[in-house]
TORTIDO-114143 format. One line per field, with one value per residue (C-alpha): residue in one letter; z, x, y. Coordinates in pm, 1 decimal. Layout:
# TORTIDO-114143
code A; ...
w Z; ...
u X; ...
v Y; ...
END
This chain:
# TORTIDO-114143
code X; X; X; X; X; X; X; X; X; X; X; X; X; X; X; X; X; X; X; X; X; X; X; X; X; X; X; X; X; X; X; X; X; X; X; X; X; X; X; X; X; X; X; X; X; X; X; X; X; X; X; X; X; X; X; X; X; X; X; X; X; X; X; X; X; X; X; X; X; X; X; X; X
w 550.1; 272.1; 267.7; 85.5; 265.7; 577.4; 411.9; 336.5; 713.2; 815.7; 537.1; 729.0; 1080.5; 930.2; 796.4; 1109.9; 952.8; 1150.0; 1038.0; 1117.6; 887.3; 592.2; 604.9; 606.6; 325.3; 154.7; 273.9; 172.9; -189.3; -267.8; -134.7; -382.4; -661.4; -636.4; -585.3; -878.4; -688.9; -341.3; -226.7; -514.9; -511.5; -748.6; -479.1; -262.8; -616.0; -763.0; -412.1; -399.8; -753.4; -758.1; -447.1; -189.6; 175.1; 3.6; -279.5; -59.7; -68.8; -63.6; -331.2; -588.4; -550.1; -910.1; -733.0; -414.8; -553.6; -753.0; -397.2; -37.4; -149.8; -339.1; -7.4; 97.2; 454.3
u -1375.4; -1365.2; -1185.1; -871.4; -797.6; -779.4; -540.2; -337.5; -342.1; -277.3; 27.4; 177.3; 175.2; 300.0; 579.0; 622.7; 464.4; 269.7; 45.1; 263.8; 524.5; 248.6; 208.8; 555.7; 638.9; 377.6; 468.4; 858.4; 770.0; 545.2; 810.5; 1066.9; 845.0; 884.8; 519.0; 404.3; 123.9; 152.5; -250.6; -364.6; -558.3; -341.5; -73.3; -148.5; -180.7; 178.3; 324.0; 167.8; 255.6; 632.9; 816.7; 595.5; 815.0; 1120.1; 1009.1; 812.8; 422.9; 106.0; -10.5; -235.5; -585.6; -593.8; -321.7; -466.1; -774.8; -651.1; -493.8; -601.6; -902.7; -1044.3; -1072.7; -1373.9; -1267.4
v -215.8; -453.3; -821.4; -685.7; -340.4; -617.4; -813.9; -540.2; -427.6; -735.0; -767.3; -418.4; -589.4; -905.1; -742.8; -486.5; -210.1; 78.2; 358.0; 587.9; 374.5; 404.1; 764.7; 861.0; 664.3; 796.2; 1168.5; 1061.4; 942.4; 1243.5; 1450.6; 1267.7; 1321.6; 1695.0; 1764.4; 1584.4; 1356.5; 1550.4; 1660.5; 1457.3; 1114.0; 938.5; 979.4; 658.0; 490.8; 599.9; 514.0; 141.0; 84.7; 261.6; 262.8; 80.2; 49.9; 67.7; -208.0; -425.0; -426.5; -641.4; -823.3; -626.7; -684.1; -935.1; -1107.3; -1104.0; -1204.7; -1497.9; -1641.1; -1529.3; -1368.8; -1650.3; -1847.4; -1618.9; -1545.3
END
């Protein structure tokens, strides 16, 4: 597991956020867009970048980069 998939683990229990709260958003946004991403790898992609849990997800890895993972925990 590499430095920034922790953070981003760690940014779902922060903000209350379970597995099972990460796949059904995921399920419930590829189910919004009509089958256009579902069973494809671009679909975890489209989620993080467009709808997120309702808006509200970690920082992109440039950002997160930039910040937190500069400090080379």
């Amino acid at each position: 597991m590499t430095r920034y998939e922790k953070y981003q683990l760690q940014w779902m229990i922060d903000h209350d956020y379970s597995l099972d709260d990460l796949i059904k958003s995921i399920f419930e946004y590829g189910v919004d867009c009509q089958g256009d991403y579902a069973m494809e790898p671009e679909l975890f992609g489209q989620w993080e970048k467009d709808s997120g849990f309702g808006g509200e997800i970690w920082a992109c890895y440039a950002e997160w980069l930039e910040n937190e993972g500069r400090k080379g925990n």
